[in-house]
N, C-alpha and C positions, 0 to 999 in steps of 0.2 A: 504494500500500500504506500503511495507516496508521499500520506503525510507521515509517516513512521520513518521513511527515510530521509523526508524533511528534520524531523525530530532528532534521527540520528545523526546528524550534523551537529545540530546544533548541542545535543551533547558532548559532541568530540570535540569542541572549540571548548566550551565551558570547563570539561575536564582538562587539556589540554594548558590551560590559565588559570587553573583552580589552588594551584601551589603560590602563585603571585598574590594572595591573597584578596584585597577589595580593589584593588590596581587591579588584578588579574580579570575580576569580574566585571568591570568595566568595560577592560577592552577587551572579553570575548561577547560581551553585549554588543558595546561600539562595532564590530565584526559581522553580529549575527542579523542585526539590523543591517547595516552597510551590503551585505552579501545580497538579502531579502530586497532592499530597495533599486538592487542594478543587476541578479544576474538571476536566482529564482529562490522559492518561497522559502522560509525557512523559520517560519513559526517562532517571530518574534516576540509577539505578544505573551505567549508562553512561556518564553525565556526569561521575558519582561518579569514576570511575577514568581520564578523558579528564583530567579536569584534576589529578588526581593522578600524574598523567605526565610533568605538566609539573615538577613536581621530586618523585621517588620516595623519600621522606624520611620515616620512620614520624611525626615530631612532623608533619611538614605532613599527612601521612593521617590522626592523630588531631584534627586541627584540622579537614580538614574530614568527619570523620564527626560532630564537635561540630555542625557546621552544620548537616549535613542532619538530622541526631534532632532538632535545636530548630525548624527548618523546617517538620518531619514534625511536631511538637506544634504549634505553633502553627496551619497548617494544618489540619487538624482539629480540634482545639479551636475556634478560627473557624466552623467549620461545623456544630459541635456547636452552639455558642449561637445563631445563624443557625437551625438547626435546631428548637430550643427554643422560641426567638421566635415564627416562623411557623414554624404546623402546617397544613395541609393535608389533606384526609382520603383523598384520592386517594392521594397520595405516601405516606400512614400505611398506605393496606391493600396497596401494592408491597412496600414492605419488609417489614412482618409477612411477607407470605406468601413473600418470597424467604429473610427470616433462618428461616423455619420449616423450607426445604429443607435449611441448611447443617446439617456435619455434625458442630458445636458449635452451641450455641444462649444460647453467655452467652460474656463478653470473650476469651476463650481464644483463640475464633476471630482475634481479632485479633494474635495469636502469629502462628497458622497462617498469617494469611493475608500477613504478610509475606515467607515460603516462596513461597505459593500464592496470586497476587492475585484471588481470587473475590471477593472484599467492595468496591465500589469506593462511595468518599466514606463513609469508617468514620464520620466525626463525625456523619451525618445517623444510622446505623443504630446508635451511642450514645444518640442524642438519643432518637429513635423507640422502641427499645427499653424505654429505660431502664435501662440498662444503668451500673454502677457508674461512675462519670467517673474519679475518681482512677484506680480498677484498669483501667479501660480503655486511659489514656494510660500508665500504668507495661507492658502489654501494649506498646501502639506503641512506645513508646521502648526498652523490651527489645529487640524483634524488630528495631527497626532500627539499634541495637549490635551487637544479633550479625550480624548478617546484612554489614552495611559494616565492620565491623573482618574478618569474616571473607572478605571480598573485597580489601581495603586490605591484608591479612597475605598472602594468596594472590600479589597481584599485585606485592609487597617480594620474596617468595621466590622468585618469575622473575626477578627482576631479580640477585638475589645469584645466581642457580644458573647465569640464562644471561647471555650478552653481549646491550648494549643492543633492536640489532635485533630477534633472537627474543624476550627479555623483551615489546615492545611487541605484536607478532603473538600471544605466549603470552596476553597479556593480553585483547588486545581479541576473540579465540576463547572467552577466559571468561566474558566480559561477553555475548556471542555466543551461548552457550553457555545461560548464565545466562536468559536472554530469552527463548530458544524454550522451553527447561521453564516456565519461567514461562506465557507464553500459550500450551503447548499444555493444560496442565494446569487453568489456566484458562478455555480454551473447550471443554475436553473438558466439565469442570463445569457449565458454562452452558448448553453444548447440552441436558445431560442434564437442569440446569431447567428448561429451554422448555419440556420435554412435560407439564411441570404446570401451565402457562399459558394 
């Protein structure tokens, strides 16, 4: 299954940096986002709150939701200018006619689609568009404040409501939770693209 192999990345980074101690978790965070936002998915949000476990502390959740919003900018933005550089005309008539299906058609989407991951490699479909750069990246960095402080808040308030144990099962159910709406809603979306393919 590929989000299990997705998973399994992103455990091999975290072990991997897990001797560096809160340095280390950082930047196999900083990494696992980075990877997810330019090259393919790797179940950040989950990692998001795996290593947020490791001490339930709103200053260390607001530290590392600092890292994955600059992870997530940087990450696309890399692929935006990448993007820029070389164009392709192949790759240019994919995404015209894919961003033509979505159900915004200018940076909003990139609100929505941290909710709903249908846009996958934003920075290419900035690029391609042309699509505002600044309001784009204020778009990603929005979407990905709220969306990690409102999982980082979620999973502090299990923790105060329940004892350790349940806290961590409450959690990692959300995270759980969190995944399947996300790709069911995302390949509901995509299937219903292919029939214009």
């Amino acid at each position: 299954m590929d989000m299990e192999k997705d998973r399994m990345l992103g455990d091999a980074i975290v072990n991997f940096f897990a001797s560096f101690g809160i340095l280390g978790s950082l930047i196999a965070l900083f990494i696992i986002f980075l990877i997810d936002s330019m090259l393919f998915p790797t179940l950040p949000e989950f990692f998001l709150l795996v290593i947020y476990l490791t001490n339930p502390a709103i200053d260390w959740g607001i530290v590392l939701v600092f890292v994955s919003v600059v992870s997530t900018f940087i990450g696309n933005s890399v692929l935006y200018w990448i993007a820029k550089k070389y164009r392709y005309q192949w790759i240019d008539k994919i995404v015209k006619k894919y961003s033509s299906l979505l159900i915004s058609k200018d940076e909003k989407i990139l609100l929505i689609n941290r909710a709903i991951p249908i846009l996958p490699y934003a920075g290419i479909f900035i690029a391609i568009n042309e699509w505002d750069y600044k309001k784009s990246m204020f778009y990603i960095v929005l979407g990905g404040i709220l969306k990690f402080f409102f999982l980082i808040a979620l999973c502090s308030f299990f923790y105060e409501l329940f004892e350790k144990g349940i806290a961590q099962k409450a959690t990692f159910l959300l995270v759980i939770i969190t995944l399947l709406i996300g790709f069911f809603l995302s390949y509901y979306k995509r299937r219903n693209m292919e029939s214009y393919f």
